[in-house]
N, C-alpha and C positions, 0 to 999 in steps of 0.2 A: 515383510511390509516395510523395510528398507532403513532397518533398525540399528546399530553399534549397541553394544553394551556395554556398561560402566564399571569400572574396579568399585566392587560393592564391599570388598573383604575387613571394613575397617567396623569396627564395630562401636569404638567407643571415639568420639569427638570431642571439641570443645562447644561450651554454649557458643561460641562469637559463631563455627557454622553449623548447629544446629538451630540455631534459634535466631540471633543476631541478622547474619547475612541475610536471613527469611523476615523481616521484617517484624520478626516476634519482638513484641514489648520484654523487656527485665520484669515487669509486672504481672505479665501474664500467669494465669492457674495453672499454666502445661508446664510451666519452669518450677513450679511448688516440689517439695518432697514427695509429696499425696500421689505425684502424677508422674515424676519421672528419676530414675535410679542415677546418682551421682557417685563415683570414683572416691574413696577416701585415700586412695595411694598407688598413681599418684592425684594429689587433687587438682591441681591445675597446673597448665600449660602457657608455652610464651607464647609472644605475639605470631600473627603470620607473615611471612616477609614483604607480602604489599603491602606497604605503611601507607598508600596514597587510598587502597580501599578501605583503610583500617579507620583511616579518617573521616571519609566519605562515610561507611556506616554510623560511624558515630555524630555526626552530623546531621545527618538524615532521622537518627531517633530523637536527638534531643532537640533542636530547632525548626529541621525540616529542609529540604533541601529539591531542586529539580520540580517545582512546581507544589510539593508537598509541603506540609504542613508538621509533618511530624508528627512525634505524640508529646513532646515539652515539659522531659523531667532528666533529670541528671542521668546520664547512660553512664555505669561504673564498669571501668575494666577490670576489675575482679571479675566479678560476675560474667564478664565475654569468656574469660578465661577458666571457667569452672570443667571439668571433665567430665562428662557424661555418657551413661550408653545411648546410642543413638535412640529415637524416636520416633524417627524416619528415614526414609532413605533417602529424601529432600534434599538432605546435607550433602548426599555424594551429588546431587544433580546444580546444590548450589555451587561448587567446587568445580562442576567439571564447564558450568556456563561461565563462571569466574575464567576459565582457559578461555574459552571460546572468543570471551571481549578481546582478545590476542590476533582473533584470525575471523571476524564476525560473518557468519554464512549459514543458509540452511541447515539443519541437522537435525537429524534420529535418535534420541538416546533412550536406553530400559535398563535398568536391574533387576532383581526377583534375590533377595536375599532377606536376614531377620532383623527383626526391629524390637524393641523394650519400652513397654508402659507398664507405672508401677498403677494398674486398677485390678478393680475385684473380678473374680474369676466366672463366669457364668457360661451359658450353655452356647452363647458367641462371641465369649470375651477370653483372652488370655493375658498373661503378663509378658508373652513375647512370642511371637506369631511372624508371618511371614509377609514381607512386602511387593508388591507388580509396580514399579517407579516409570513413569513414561514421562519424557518428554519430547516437543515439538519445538525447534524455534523456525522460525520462517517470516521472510516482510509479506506485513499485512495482511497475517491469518485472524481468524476471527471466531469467537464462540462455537459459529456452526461447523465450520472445520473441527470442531473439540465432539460438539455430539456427534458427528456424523462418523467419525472417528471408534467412538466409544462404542458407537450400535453394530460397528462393521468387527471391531476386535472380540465382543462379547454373543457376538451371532457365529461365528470359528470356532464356540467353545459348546453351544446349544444352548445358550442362557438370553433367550429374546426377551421382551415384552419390557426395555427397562420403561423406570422414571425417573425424572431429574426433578430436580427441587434447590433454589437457590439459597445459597449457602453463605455463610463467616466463615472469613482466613484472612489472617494477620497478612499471605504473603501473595493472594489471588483474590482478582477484581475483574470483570463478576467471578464467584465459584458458586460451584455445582454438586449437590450429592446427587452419588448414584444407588440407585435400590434395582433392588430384583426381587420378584416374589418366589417365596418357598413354599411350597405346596404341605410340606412336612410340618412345617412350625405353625401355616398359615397364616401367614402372614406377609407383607414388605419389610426387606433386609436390607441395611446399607450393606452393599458391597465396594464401597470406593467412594473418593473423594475428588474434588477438580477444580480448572479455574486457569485464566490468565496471569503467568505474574507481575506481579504490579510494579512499575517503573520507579517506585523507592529500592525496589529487590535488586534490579537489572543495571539501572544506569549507574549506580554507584559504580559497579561492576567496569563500567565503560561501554557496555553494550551500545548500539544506538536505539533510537529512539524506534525507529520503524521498522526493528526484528522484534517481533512477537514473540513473546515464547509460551506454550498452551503446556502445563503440569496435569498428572494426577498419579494419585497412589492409591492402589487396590489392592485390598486385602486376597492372599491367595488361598485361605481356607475355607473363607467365605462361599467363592463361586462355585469349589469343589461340591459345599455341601448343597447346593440344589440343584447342582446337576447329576451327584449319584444319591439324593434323600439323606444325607446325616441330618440327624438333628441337632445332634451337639458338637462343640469344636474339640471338646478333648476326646473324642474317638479318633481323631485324626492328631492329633499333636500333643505331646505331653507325657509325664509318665505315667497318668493312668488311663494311655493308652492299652488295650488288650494284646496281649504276643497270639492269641488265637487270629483275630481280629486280620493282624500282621501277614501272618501264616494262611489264610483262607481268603486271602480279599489280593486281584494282581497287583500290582503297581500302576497300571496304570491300564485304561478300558479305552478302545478302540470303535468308536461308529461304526456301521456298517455301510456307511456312504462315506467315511473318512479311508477306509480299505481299499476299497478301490483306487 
């Protein structure tokens, strides 16, 4: 589908691009203890060496900056500079559109690597699980490019009948959740997340104004489990996964209209 893929192998970041660059507030409950696992050695990191985006971000939170408004409270560089295991793989997509403001043009980019959130464990929650990172940038793409997009990738895999439902994100305007129904759990699943990123994210960056860039991050344990019935996510990830389980299930199952 005419994709590059991203050097996803870094695992641990600093808040400035996990959260910072993404237009997350120092405020926000995703930055708390409760939600997200911090490095005590080492605990933080120097600056980045564009000092002209480093400024730009911080501008853009505290006063507001490029038509925005900001959020109008002290942005501390401590706190940019905190270590963290990643959250999302956002970080690498904010880093790698950071290059991009260098050479600004069309482009494809995906990950699929692991991600850490410090929540409680349940039967489709874990404390670090696996990510599908996609992005689009292109002049004058727009929303339905995103769904139309999303019904074509997740129809490839035999997961039809989504639903969207508009969504909060600190770093996309509009977003969008995506749900798939699970026959098993019965119920609607979020399987992924989405959205335009919002021109506080992009222009700091240098980006222009008329390259779109369409995000989203999809859980990839998720779509597995309703398209072969799991019910629960620690059957598939974790150590109290089963070695019978391992032993008796292929790696991976095949359509019979994909064979051909």
């Amino acid at each position: 589908m005419g994709f590059t893929e991203m050097p996803s192998n870094q695992y641990v970041e600093t808040g400035f691009w996990n959260f910072d660059t993404l237009f997350v507030p120092q405020q926000h409950p995703a930055r708390d203890l409760q939600d997200t696992f911090y490095l005590k050695d080492p605990a933080v990191a120097g600056k980045p060496d564009d000092k002209e985006f480093w400024e730009n971000t911080r501008q853009v939170h505290e006063n507001g900056k490029y038509g925005s408004i900001g959020y109008r409270y002290p942005w501390k560089e401590d706190e940019s500079l905190r270590m963290v295991l990643r959250t999302h793989t956002t970080a690498i997509s904010s880093a790698m559109l950071h290059k991009l403001a260098k050479d600004p043009k069309p482009t494809r980019l995906f990950s699929i690597d692991r991600v850490f959130r410090n929540e409680a464990v349940d039967a489709t929650h874990l404390a670090e699980f696996h990510q599908v990172e996609g992005v689009m940038a292109g002049y004058d793409i727009t929303l339905g490019d995103l769904i139309g997009f999303m019904e074509d990738f997740f129809n490839k895999m035999g997961v039809t009948n989504l639903r969207f439902k508009a969504a909060y994100n600190p770093y996309t305007e509009p977003s969008m959740e995506i749900f798939a129904y699970h026959k098993g759990l019965g119920k609607w699943v979020e399987i992924g997340n989405s959205g335009m990123f919002r021109p506080e994210m992009l222009e700091p960056m240098g980006l222009p104004k008329n390259l779109r860039v369409l995000g989203w991050g999809l859980s990839l344990e998720r779509p597995t489990m309703i398209k072969y019935g799991v019910s629960n996510i620690r059957e598939l990830l974790g150590h109290k996964v089963s070695l019978d389980f391992i032993e008796t299930n292929p790696a991976a199952r095949l359509d019979e209209d994909l064979i051909g």
